[in-house]
N, C-alpha and C positions, 0 to 999 in steps of 0.2 A: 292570748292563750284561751283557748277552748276551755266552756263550761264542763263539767260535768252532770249531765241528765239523772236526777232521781225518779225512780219508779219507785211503784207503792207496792206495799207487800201483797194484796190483791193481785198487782201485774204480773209480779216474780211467782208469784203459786200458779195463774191460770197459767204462763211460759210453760213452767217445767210440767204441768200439767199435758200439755200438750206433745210432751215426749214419753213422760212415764206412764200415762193412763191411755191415753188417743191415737197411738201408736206414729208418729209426727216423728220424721227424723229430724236432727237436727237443723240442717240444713232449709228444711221444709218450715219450719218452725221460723226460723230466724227470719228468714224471708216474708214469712207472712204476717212478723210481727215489728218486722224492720228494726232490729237487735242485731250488733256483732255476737256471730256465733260462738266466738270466745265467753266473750259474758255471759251467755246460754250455758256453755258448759259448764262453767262455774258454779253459777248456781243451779243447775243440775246436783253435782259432785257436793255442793254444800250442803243441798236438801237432803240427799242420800245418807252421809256424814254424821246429820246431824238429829235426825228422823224427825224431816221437817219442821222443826224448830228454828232455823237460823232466819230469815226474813219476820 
């Protein structure tokens, strides 16, 4: 069974940064960060959510 990868809240803020502020689709994003775009959205939706407090 596959690990799972922890990123640092640093990573998770500059990610979503890159859709909310830099105008980065997701898609765009994910690819340039080498991230499933699922998890991208996530924590997109959780930053939002939570007015960036959850990472």
């Amino acid at each position: 069974m596959a690990t799972r990868k922890k990123y640092s809240k640093e990573f998770n803020l500059n990610a979503v940064s890159l859709i909310t502020e830099q105008g980065y689709t997701r898609t765009e994003a994910e690819k340039s960060l080498g991230i499933n775009a699922n998890m991208l959205g996530r924590w997109v939706k959780e930053h939002q959510a939570d007015d960036g407090h959850v990472f």
